[in-house]
C-alpha positions as CSV (number, residue, x, y, z in Angstrom):
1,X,-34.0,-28.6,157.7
2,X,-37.0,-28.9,155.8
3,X,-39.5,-32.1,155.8
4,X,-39.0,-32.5,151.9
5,X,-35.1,-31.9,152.0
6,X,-35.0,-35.1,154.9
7,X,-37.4,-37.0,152.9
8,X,-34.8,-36.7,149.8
9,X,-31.8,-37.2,152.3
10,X,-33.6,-40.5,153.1
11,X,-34.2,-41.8,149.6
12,X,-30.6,-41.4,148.5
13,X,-29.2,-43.1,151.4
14,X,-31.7,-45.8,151.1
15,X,-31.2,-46.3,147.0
16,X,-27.3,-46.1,148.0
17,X,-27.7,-49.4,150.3
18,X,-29.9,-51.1,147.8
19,X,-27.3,-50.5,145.2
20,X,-24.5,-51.5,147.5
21,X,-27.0,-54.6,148.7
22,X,-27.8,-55.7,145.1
23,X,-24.2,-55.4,144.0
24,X,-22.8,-57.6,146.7
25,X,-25.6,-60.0,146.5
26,X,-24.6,-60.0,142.4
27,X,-28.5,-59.5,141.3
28,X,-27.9,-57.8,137.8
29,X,-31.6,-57.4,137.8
30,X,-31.4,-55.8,141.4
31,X,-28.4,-53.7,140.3
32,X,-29.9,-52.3,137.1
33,X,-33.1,-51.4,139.2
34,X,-31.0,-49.4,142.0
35,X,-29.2,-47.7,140.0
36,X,-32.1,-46.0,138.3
37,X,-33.9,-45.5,142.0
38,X,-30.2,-43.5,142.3
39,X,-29.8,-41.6,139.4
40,X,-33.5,-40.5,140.0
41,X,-33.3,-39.4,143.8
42,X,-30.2,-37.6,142.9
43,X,-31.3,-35.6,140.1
44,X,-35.1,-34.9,142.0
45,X,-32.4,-33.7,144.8
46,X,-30.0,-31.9,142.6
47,X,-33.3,-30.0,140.8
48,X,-34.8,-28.9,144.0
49,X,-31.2,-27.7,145.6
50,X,-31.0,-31.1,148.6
51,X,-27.4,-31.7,149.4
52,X,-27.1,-35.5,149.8
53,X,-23.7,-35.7,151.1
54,X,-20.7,-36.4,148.6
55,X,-20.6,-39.6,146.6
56,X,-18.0,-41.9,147.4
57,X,-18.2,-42.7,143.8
58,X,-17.4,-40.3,140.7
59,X,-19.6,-42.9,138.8
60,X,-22.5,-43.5,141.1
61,X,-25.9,-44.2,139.6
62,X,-26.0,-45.0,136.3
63,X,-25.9,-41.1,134.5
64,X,-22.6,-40.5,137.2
65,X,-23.9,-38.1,139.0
């Protein structure tokens, strides 16, 4: 597995947990900023081929992908 393919592995997982984090915690502001760290690592990962696992969510991130 290549360095960048971890490194994008790593950023989804971590904007998952802040989403999950901010969404438990009830931070709109949080929330709103998560979800577009998420819908960004997932579409850099989706552009350059990364697999990041399935989504537990059909909707997750904000563009539902």
């Amino acid at each position: 597995m290549s360095a960048f393919a971890e490194a994008m592995r790593e950023r989804v997982r971590d904007a998952r947990a802040a989403l999950e984090a901010a969404q438990a915690d009830g931070d709109a502001y949080a929330v709103a900023m998560a979800a577009d760290e998420l819908d960004d690592a997932l579409r850099l990962a989706r552009v350059h081929g990364v697999d990041t696992g399935a989504a537990t969510d059909p909707d997750e991130g904000r563009d539902g992908r």
